[in-house]
C-alpha positions in Angstrom: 63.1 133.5 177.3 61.9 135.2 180.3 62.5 135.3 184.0 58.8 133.8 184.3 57.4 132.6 180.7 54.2 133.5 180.1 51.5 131.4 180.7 50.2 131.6 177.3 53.3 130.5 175.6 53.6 127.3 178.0 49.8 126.1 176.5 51.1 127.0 173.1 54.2 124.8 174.0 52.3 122.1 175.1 49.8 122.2 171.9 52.6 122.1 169.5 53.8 119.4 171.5 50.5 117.5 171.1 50.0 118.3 167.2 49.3 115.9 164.7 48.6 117.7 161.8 51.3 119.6 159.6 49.8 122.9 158.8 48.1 123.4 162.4 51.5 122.8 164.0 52.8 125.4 161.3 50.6 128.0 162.2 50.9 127.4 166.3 54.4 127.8 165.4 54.1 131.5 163.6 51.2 132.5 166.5 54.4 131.3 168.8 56.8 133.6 166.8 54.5 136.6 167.5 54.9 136.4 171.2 58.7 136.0 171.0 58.3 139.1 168.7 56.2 141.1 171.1 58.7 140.0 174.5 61.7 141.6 172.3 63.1 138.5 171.2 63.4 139.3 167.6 66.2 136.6 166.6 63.9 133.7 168.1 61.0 134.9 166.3 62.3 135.5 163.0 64.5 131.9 163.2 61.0 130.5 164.0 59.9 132.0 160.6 62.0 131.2 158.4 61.6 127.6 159.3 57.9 127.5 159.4 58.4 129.1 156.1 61.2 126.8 154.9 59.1 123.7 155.4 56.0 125.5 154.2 57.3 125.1 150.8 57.0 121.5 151.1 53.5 121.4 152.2 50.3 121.9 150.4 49.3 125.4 150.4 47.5 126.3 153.0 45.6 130.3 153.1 45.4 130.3 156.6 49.2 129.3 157.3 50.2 132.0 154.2 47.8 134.4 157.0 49.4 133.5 160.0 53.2 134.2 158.5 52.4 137.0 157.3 50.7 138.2 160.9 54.0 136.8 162.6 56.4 138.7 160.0 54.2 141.8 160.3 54.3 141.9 164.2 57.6 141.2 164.4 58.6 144.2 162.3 56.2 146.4 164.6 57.8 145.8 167.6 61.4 145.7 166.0 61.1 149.1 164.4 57.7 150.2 163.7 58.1 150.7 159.9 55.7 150.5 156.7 56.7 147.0 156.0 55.1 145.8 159.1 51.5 147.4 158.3 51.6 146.2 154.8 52.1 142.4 155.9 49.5 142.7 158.5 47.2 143.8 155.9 48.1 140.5 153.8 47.5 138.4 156.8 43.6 140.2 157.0 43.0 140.0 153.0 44.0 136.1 153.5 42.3 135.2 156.4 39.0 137.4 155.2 39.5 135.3 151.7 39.7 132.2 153.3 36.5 133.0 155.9 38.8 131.3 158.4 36.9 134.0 161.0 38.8 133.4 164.5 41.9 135.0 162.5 40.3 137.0 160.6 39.1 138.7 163.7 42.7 138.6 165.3 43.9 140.2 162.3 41.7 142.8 162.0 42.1 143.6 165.4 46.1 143.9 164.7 44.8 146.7 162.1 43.1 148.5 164.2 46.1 149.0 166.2 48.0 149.7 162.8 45.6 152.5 162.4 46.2 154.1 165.7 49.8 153.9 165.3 48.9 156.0 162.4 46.3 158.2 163.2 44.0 156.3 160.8 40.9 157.1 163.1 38.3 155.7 160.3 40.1 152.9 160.1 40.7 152.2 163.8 36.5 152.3 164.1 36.3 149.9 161.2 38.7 147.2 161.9 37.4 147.2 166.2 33.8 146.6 164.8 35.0 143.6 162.5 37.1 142.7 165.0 34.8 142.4 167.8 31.5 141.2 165.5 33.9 138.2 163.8 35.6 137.0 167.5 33.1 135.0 169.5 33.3 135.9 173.2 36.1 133.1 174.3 38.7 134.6 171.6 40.7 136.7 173.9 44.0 137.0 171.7 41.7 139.0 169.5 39.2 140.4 171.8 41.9 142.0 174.2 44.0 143.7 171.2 40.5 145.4 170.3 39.7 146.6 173.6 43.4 147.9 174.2 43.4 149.9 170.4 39.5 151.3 171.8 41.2 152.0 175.0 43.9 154.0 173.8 41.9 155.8 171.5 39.6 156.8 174.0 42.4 158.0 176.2 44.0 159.7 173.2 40.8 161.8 173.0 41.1 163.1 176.4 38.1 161.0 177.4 39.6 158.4 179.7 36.0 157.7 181.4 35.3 156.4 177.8 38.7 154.4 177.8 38.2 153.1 181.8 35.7 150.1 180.4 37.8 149.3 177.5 41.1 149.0 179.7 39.2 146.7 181.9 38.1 144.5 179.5 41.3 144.5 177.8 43.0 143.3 181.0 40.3 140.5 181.6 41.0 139.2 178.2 44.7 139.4 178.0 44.5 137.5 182.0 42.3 134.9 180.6 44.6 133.7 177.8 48.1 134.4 180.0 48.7 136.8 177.8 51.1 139.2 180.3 53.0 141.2 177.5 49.3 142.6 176.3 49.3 143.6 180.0 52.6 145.1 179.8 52.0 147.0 176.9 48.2 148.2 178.9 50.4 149.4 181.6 53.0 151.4 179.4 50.8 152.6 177.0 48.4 154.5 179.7 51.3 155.8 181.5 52.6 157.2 178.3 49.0 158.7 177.5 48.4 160.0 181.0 52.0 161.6 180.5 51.3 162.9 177.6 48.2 164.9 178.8 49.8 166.1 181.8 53.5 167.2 180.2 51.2 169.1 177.4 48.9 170.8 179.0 51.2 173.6 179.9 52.7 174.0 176.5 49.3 174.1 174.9 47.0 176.0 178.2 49.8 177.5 179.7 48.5 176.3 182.7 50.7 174.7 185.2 50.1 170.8 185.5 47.8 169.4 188.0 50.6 167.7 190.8 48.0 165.0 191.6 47.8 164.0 188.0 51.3 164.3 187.4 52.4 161.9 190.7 49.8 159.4 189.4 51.3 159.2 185.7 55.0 158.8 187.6 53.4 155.9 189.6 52.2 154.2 186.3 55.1 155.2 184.2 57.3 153.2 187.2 55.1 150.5 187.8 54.9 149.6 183.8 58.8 149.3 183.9 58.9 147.3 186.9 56.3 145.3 185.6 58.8 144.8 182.4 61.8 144.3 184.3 59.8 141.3 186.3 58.3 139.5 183.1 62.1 140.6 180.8 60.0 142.5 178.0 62.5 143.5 176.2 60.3 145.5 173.2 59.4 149.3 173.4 61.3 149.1 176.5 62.2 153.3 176.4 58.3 154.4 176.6 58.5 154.1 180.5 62.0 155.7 180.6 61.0 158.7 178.2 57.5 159.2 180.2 58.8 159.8 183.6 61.8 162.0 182.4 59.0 164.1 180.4 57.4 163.7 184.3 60.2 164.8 186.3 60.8 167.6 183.7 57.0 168.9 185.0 57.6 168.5 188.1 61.2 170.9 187.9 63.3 168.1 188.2 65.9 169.3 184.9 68.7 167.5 186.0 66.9 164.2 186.6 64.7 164.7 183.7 67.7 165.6 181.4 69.7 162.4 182.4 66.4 160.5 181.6 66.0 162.2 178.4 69.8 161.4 177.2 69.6 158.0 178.3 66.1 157.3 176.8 67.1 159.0 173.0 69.2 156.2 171.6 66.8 153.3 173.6 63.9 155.1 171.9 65.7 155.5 168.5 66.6 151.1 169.0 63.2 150.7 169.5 61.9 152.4 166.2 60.6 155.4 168.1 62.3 158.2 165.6 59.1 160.0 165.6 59.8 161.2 168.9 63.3 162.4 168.2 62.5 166.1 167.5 60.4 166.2 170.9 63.3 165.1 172.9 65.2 167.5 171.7 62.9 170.0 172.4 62.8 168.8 176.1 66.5 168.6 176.6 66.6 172.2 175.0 64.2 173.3 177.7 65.9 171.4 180.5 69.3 172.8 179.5 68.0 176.3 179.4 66.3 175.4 183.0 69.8 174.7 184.4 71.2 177.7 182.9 73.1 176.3 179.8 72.1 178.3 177.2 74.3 177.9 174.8 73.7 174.0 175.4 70.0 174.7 175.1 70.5 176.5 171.7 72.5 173.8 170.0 69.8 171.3 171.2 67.1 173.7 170.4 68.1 173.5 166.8 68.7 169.8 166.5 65.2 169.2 167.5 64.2 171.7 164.3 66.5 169.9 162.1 64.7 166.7 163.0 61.2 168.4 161.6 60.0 166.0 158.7 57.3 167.0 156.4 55.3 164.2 157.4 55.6 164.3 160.7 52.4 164.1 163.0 50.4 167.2 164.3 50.4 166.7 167.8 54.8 165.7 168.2 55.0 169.2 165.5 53.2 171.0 167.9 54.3 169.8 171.0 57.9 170.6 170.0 56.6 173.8 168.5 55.3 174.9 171.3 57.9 173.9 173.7 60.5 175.5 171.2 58.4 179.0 171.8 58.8 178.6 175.3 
């Protein structure tokens, strides 16, 4: 599956191997599916499903199983295309496990929905779900332990406050090491280079201040290093984040050719990868780059498809951004 597998799906491996029972094979086989799902290999993971769930039928019913398929189905739709569906199942997979009091899932679940709620600006919810998660995972449950820290992490750093977020990232990295787990890593590395892009591209849209240089070199560093760091394990999920943070970099830094090739090459990646939430600000971006490079015209048409890409529910911050950009 990957140029080097992941250490924590060769000790799966060798526990399904080693299985005796029928519905704890089952559900090492859907916990399996959700790492195929979250390295980009979405036909693996959903084959594995619907044979776990094929022979499921046959067995007795088992809550935790029904939890654990709906946890691998919900994932799997996250990191295929990020829509509704995906929440919904996750939020199955926590009413079963919390039923059932099976408590190592439940608090592996409700860690997933505290990461569901940041996805969706659900900031009660994100507080909620990290305090169940982290009260119901004893200390040695890193699968659930490092998904909390990461959603508190990102938060943090969300917020502006990444002296907050520093601890949380650390911890989320020393729990994701000590199960294997390298695409939690991946994802710690993309998502903070996407967040420390984001603060540094906005900051002169919304303080018409110019961006710090320092901060803007270190956010190209990360924003590299996360897709090297991809390239080496073959992630293949949410691959466009690192492509579409340094061209909003090289954009700050003057770079609108660069920037603009980044940008075109990043929109359909980013649209394959679910990401049509950040449609309208590309556009916005490649309007401003365009009009940089003296293409007006250019910059008009693209100017108005990032208006025509406006949704009435589309979040604060991305309305603004291209808002603001749009003004400029």
């Amino acid at each position: 599956m990957t140029a080097g597998p992941l250490r924590a799906l060769v000790g799966l491996d060798a526990t399904i191997a080693n299985a005796g029972d029928p519905i704890e094979l089952a559900c090492l086989r859907a916990e399996r599916a959700t790492l195929m799902a979250r390295m980009g290999s979405f036909e693996r993971a959903t084959a594995e499903l619907e044979a776990v769930r094929r022979e499921h039928e046959r067995m007795q019913s088992s809550p935790a199983l029904a939890a654990w398929l709906c946890l691998a189905e919900g994932i799997t739709a996250m990191y295929r295309d990020q829509g509704l569906a995906a929440r919904d199942r996750v939020r199955r997979a926590h009413a079963l496990s919390t039923a059932a009091r099976v408590r190592p899932l439940t608090a592996l679940t409700a860690a997933w929905m505290a990461h569901m709620a940041y996805i969706y600006n659900d900031y009660a919810g994100i507080a909620r779900h990290l305090v169940e998660a982290l009260t119901e995972a004893p200390p040695d449950h890193h699968a659930a332990r490092s998904r909390a820290s990461l959603t508190a992490a990102q938060s943090y750093h969300w917020a502006g406050r990444i002296d907050f977020a520093q601890p949380w990232y650390r911890r989320a990295h020393e729990h994701a090491l000590a199960e294997g787990d390298t695409t939690t890593i991946a994802h710690l590395l993309s998502s903070r280079a996407w967040l420390s892009g984001m603060h540094a591209c906005t900051r002169p849209i919304f303080d018409g201040e110019p961006a710090c240089p320092d901060a803007l070199s270190q956010a190209l560093m990360a924003a590299d290093s996360s897709g090297h760091f991809d390239d080496h394990l073959g992630r293949a999920s949410l691959r466009s984040m690192a492509r579409i943070t340094r061209a909003r970099l090289l954009l700050a830094q003057g770079h609108w050719a660069d920037a603009l090739a980044q940008f075109e090459s990043g929109l359909p990646l980013a649209m394959s990868d679910g990401m049509d939430y950040v449609k309208l600000m590309l556009h916005a971006e490649m309007a401003w780059c365009r009009f940089k490079l003296g293409r007006s015209e250019e910059a008009l048409q693209e100017a108005r498809r990032a208006e025509a890409s406006l949704i009435p529910d589309c979040e604060g911050e991305d309305r603004a951004s291209t808002h603001g950009r749009l003004a400029q």
